[in-house]
C-alpha positions in Angstrom: -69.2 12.3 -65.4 -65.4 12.5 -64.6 -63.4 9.2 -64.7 -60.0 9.1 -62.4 -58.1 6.8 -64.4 -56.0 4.2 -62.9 -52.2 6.1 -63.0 -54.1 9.2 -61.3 -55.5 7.0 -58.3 -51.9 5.5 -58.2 -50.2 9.2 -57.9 -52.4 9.8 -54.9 -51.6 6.7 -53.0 -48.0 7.3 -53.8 -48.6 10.9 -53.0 -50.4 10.3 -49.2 -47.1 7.3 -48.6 -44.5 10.0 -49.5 -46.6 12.5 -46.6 -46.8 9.9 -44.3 -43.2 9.1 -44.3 -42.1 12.3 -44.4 -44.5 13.1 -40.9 -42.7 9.8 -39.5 -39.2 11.4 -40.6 -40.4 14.5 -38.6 -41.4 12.4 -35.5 -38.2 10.6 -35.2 -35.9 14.0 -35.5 -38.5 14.8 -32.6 -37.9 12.1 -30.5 -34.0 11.2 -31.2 -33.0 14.8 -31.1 -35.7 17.6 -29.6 -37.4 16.1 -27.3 -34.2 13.4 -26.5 -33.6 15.1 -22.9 -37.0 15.3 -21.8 -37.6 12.0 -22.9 -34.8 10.7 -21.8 -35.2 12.1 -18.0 -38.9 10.7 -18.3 -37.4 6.8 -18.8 -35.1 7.7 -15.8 -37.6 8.6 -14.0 -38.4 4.8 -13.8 -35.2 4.3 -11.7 -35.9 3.7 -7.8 -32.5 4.6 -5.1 -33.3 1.7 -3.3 -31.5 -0.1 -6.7 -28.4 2.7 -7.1 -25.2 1.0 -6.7 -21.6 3.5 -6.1 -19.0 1.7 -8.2 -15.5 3.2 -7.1 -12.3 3.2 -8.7 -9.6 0.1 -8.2 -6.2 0.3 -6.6 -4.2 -1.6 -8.6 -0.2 -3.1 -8.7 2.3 -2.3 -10.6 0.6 -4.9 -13.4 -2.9 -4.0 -13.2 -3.4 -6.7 -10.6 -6.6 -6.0 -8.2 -4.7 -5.0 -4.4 -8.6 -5.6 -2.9 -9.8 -8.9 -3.3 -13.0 -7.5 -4.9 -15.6 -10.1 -4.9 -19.1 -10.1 -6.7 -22.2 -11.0 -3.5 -25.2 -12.4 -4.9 -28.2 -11.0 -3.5 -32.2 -12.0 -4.0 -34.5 -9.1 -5.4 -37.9 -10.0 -3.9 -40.9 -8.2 -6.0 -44.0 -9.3 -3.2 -47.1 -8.3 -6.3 -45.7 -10.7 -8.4 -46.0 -13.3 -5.6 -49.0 -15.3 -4.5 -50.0 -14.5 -1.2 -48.9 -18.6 -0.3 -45.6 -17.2 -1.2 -45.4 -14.2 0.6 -46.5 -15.9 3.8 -43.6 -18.3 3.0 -41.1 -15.7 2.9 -42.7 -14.3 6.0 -42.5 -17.4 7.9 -39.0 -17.6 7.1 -37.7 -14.2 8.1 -37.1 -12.8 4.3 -40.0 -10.7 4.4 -40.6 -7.7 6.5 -43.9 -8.0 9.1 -44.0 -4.2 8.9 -44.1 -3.7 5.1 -44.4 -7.6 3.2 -45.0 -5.7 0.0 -42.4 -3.5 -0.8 -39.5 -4.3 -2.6 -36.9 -6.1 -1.0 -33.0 -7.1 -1.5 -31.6 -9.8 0.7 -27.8 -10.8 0.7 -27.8 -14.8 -0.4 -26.5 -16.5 2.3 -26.2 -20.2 3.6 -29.4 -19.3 6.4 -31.8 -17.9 3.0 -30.4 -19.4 0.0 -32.8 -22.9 0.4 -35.4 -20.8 0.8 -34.9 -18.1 -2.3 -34.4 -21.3 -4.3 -37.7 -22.9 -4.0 -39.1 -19.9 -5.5 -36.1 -19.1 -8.4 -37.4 -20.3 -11.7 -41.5 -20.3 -10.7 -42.6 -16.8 -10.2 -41.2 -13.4 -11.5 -41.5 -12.2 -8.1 -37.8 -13.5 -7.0 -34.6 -13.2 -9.0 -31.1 -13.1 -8.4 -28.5 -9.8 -9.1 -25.0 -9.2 -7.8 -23.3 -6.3 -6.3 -19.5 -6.1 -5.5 -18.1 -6.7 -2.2 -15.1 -4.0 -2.5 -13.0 -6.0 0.5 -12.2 -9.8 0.5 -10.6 -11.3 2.8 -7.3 -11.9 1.1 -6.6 -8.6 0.3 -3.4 -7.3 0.1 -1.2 -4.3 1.2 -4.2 -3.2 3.4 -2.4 -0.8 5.4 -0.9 1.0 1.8 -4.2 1.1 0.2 -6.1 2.3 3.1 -9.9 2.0 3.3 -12.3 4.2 1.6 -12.0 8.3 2.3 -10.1 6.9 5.7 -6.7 6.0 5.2 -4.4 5.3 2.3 -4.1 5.4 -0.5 -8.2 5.1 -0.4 -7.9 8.6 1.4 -5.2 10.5 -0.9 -7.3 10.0 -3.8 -10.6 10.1 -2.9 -12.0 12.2 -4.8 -10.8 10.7 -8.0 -11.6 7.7 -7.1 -15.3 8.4 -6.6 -15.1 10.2 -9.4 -16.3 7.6 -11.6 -19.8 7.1 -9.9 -22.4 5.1 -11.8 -25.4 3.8 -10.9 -27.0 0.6 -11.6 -30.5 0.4 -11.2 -33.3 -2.1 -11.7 -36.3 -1.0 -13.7 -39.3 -0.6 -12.0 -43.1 -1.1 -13.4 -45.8 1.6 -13.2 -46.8 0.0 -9.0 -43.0 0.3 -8.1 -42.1 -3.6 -8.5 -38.9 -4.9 -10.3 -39.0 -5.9 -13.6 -37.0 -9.1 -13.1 -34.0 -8.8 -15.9 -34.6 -5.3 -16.7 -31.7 -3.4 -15.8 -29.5 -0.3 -16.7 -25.8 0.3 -16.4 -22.9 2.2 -17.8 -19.7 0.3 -17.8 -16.5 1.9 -18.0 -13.0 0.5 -18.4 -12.0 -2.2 -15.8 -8.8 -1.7 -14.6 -9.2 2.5 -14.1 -8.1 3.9 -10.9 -5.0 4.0 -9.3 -2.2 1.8 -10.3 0.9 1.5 -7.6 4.5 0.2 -7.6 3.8 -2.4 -5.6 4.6 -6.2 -7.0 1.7 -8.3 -5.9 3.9 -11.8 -5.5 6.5 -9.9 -3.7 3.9 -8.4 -1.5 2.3 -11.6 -0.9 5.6 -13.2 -0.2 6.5 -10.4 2.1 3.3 -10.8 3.6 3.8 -14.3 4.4 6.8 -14.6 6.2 5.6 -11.6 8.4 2.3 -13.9 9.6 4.5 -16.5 11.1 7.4 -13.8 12.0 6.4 -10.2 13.4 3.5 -10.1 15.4 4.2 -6.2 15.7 6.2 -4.2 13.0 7.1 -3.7 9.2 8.9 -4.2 6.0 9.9 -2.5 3.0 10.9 -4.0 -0.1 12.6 -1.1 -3.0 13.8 -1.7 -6.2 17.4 -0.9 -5.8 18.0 1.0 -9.3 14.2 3.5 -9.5 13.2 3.8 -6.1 10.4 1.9 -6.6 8.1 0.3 -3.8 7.7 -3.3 -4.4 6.5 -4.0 -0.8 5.1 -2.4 1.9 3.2 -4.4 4.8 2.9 -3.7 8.2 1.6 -5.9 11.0 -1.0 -6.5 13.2 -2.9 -6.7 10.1 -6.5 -5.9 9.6 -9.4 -6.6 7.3 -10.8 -3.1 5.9 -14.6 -4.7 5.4 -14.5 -5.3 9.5 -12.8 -2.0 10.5 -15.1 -1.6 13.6 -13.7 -4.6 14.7 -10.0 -3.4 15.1 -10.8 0.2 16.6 -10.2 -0.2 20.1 -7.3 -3.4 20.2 -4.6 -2.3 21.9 -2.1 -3.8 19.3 -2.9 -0.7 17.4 -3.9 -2.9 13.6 -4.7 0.2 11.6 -1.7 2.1 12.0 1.1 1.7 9.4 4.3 0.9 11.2 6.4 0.7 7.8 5.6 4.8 7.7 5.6 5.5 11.9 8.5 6.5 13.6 11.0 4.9 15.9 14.2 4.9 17.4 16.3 3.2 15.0 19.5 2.4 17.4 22.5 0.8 15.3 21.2 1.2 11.6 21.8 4.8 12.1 25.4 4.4 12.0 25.1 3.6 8.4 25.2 7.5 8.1 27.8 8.1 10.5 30.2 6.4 8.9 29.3 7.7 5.3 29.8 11.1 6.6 33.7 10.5 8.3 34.2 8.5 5.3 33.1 11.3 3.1 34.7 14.2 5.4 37.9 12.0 5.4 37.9 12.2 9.2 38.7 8.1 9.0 39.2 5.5 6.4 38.6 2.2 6.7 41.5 1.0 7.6 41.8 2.8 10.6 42.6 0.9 13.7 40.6 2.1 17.3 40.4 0.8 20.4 37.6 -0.6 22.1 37.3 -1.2 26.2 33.9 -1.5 26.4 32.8 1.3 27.1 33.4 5.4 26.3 33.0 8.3 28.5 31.0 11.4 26.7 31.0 14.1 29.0 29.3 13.3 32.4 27.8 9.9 30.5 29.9 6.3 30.1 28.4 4.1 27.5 28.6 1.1 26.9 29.1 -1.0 24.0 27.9 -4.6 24.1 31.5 -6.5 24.4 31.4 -4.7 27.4 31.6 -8.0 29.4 34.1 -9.6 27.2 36.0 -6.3 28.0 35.8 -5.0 24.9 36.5 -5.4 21.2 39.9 -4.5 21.9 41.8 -3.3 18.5 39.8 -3.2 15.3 39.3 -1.9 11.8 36.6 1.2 11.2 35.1 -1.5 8.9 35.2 -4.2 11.3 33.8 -1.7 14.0 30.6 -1.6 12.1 30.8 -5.4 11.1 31.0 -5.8 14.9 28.5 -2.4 15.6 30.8 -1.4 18.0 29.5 1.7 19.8 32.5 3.1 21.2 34.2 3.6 17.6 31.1 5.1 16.2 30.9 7.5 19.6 34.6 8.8 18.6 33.5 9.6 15.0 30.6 11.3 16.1 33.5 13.3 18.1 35.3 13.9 15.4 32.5 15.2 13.2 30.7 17.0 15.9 27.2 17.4 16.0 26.7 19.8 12.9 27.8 17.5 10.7 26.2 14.4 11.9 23.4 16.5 11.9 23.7 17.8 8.5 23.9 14.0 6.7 21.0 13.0 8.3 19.5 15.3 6.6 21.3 14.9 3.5 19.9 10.8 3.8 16.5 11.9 4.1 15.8 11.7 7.7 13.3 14.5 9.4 11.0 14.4 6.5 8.8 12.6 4.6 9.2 10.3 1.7 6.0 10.4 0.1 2.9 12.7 -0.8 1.2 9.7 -0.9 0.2 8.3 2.2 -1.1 11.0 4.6 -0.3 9.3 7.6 3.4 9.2 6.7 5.6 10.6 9.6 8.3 12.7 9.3 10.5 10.9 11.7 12.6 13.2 13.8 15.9 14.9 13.9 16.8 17.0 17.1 17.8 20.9 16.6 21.3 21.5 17.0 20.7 23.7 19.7 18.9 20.9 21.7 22.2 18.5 21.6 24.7 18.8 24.0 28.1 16.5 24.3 26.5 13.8 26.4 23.8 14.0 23.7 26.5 13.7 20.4 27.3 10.2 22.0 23.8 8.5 22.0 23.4 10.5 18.4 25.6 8.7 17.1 25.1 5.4 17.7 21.3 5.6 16.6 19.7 6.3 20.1 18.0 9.2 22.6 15.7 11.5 20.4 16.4 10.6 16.9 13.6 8.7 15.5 13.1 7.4 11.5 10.8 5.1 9.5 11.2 2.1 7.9 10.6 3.9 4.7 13.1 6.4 5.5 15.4 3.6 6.2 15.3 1.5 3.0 15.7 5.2 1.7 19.3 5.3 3.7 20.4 2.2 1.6 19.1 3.4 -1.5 21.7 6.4 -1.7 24.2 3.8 -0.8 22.9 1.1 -3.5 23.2 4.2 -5.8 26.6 5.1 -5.3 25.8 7.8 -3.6 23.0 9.7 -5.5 19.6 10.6 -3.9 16.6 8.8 -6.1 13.5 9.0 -3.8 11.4 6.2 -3.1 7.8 6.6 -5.2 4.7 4.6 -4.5 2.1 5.4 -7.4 2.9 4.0 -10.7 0.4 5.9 -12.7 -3.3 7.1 -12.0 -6.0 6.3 -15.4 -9.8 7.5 -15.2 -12.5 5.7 -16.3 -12.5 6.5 -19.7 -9.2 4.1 -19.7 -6.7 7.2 -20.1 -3.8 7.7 -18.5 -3.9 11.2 -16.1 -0.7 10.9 -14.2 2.4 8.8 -14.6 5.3 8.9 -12.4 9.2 7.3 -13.7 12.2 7.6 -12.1 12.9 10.2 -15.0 10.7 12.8 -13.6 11.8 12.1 -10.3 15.2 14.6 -8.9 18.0 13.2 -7.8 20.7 14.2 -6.0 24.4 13.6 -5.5 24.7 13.3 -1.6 28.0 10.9 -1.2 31.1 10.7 -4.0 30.8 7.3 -5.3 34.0 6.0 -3.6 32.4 6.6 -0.2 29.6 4.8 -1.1 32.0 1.8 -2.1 33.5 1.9 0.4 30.6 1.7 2.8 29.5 -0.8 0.7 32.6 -3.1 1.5 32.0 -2.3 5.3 27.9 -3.5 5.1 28.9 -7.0 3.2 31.2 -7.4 6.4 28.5 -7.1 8.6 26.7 -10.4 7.1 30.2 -12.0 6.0 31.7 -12.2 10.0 29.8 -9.6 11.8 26.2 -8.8 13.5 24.2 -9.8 10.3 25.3 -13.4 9.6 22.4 -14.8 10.1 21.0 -13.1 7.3 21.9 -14.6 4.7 19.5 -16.8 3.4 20.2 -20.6 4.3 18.2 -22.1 1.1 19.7 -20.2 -1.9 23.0 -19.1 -2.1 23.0 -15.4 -2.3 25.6 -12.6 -1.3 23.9 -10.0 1.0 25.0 -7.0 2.6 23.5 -4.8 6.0 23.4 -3.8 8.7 21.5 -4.8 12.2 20.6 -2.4 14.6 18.9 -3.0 18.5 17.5 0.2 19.9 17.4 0.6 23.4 13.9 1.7 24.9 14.8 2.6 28.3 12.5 0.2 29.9 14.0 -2.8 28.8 13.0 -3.4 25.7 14.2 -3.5 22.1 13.3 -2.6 18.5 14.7 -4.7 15.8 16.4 -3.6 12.9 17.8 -5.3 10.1 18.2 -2.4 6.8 19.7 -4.6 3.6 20.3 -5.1 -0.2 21.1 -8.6 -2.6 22.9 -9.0 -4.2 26.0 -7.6 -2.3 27.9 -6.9 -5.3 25.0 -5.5 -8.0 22.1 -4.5 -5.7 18.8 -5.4 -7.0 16.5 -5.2 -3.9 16.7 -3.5 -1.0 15.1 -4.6 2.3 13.8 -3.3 5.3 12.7 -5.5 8.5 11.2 -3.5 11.5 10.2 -6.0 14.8 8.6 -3.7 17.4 10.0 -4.7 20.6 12.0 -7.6 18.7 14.7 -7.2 20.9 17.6 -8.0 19.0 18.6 -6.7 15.5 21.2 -9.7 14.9 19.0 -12.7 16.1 15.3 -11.1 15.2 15.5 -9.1 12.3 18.5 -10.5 10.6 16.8 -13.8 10.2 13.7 -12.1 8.9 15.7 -10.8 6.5 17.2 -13.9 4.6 13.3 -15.2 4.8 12.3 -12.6 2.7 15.6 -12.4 0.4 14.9 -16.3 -0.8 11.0 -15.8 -1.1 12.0 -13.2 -3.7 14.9 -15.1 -5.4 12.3 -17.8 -5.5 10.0 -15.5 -7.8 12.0 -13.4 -9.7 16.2 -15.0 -9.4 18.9 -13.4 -8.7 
């Protein structure tokens, strides 16, 4: 007989617990790492599309505040086999279930008609819970016209593709019959402020966007930081709400189309560049006296300046000419320049082409050929009017050169650009930006001195804000439309002496630049001194 003494028996049990673990050892390397994909796909396969949510990329201000309003909606997930069929016919009789189909799955927005109903049942059966989704549109969105709507317009439109980019879904897990597990979910978060991040100052859009409710029924603004280029603002108006877009499509006011980036005849503000180019072509100096009768004959044309009926400014300064925005002094520089040159500085200002690569529907404004201006022609040119047509952007862009003493910075719109991941993909600075000299810096004072006239005595005195005591400096312009109306101008910068913001007030068929616009103007300057001094 063969005794197994009791440390031999001990080895074995140890010996089969040391096997065992090392099969489990083997099992989990299976499962973690060889079959991980194919196991993987198989616990995806759970997922049902009726559950997949697209979460899209954020458009952002200069501070990483939301420019959408984003809002979470709850909604009701109705699993019918985990009701009783008392609770199905109650659903039924109240219009949450489909007739057609009562048992299949079924996701109903919460709203004040449902949500008694959906409560009775919250709490008491697995059948009926409550998720949320994200609205992507609230209704106090702002800067809708700059960030577009989604693949449409906008920002939303330029980058697209990025901002999709970032798709996840978010799914409810579904049993083995196809029915919700209520509080079984799956979702990958990425970073929360990713997507596209934009100059814009949220309280000075808001402010902006303010005044225009009560003040423009059709037009624009444009608010730039005078020393990068930078665009703190940017609102146009008839406004619009991007969840209702159907809505808007066919009013006659036109809602979805950016005015601040559409062109128009921009009448008196033009002669901002007029007199920067006989300034800097010392065809003139400021202290230059003409006279004024009223009106000017240019070739087979007379116009008229509008102290026509007063006969006339009579004797004046070049600088009190465009204090005054006296057409016939403006007409004789253009003369004096001819139209090459007047040409050749609106170019050098920026006019004829586009500010941005941002925003596709950006226009280009226009400037005529050379070939297609004749003498009669020169005259209107130079006091802002016939074919010559610019944006607001373009615009606040004129006084930027001026603010700058003369040196080109282009306006930019996009701050910087981050994925999901919470990096940083593009970044834009005034650094990277070129720049250009396009006026010597004593020209630009000097038509500096002539646009604080124009709000000290001049057109623009009623700009200046009537609350705060700020210097400000512009110039009005009221462009003539041939059928008897006017667009409203009023391009400006505060403070006069150390320009920190620069401001651009467009009032479509405003009729008058001084008593329209200019008003606008000073609303806007003492929102922002309000919220950021100075």
């Amino acid at each position: 007989m063969i005794f197994v003494g009791k440390g031999t028996r001990l080895d074995y049990f140890f010996a089969i617990v040391f096997f065992l673990i090392i099969l489990m050892i083997i099992r989990l390397f299976d499962i973690q790492v060889l079959s991980h994909t194919y196991l993987y796909r198989r616990a995806l396969s759970q997922w049902q599309g009726s559950s997949r949510e697209e979460i899209r990329g954020g458009v952002f201000d200069r501070d990483g505040r939301s420019l959408l309003d984003s809002q979470k909606v709850n909604y009701a997930l109705i699993s019918p086999r985990w009701l009783k069929e008392s609770e199905i016919e109650y659903l039924k009789k109240n219009n949450i279930l489909s007739f057609e189909d009562p048992y299949k799955p079924q996701s109903v927005r919460l709203s004040p008609e449902n949500i008694a109903v959906i409560k009775k049942l919250l709490g008491r059966t697995p059948g009926v819970f409550v998720y949320q989704k994200e609205k992507r549109y609230g209704q106090n969105a702002l800067a809708t016209h700059v960030v577009g709507y989604k693949g449409k317009a906008g920002i939303e439109k330029t980058f697209d593709k990025f901002l999709n980019g970032g798709r996840i879904k978010t799914g409810i897990i579904y049993d083995g019959f196809g029915q919700p597990i209520p509080g079984a979910s799956k979702e990958n978060l990425f970073t929360e402020k990713w997507g596209v991040w934009l100059t814009i100052d949220r309280e000075i859009q808001a402010a902006v966007e303010e005044v225009m409710d009560t003040e423009i029924q059709r037009g624009a603004v444009v608010v730039l930081d005078a020393k990068t280029g930078e665009i703190l603002a940017m609102a146009s108006r008839p406004n619009y709400k991007q969840s209702d877009l159907d809505a808007y499509l066919n009013q006659k006011d036109a809602p979805l189309i950016n005015r601040a980036v559409e062109a128009y005849i921009p009448g008196s503000i033009f002669k901002i560049v007029v007199l920067a180019a006989a300034l800097e072509e010392k065809v003139t100096d400021l202290d230059e006296e003409f006279h004024c009768s009223g009106a000017i004959r240019v070739g087979g044309n007379v116009i008229k300046c509008y102290s026509h009926e007063k006969g006339g400014h009579g004797r004046l300064t070049l600088k009190d000419a465009l204090a005054y925005s006296c057409n016939s002094v403006f007409i004789e520089l253009g003369m004096r320049l001819g139209k090459e040159r007047v040409l050749e500085y609106a170019e050098k200002f920026g006019l004829g082409e586009r500010v941005l690569s941002d925003l596709s529907e950006e226009k280009t404004g226009f400037i005529p050929a050379s070939r297609d201006v004749y003498r009669e022609d020169l005259g209107n040119l130079s006091i802002g009017q016939g074919k010559l047509q610019v944006t607001p952007l373009q615009a606040a862009q004129m006084l930027l050169i001026i603010a700058n003493d003369g040196i080109k910075i282009k306006p930019y719109l996009v701050k910087k650009v981050v994925d999901s991941t919470g990096s940083t993909v593009t970044a834009d600075t005034p650094a990277t930006r070129f720049s250009e000299r396009v006026i010597s810096k004593d020209t630009a004072r000097k038509v500096k001195e002539a646009l604080r006239a124009v709000t000290q005595y001049g057109t623009g005195m009623l700009a200046a804000p009537s609350k705060v005591h700020v210097e400000v400096a512009g110039k009005t312009g009221t462009a003539e439309l041939g059928d008897g109306n006017n667009h409203a101008w009023f391009v400006g910068y505060y403070p006069a002496e150390d320009p920190r913001y620069i401001v651009t007030v467009f009032v479509e068929k405003g009729q008058s630049g001084p008593f329209k616009a200019a008003p606008i103007f000073g609303k806007i300057v003492e929102k922002i001194y309000y919220l950021k001094g100075r």
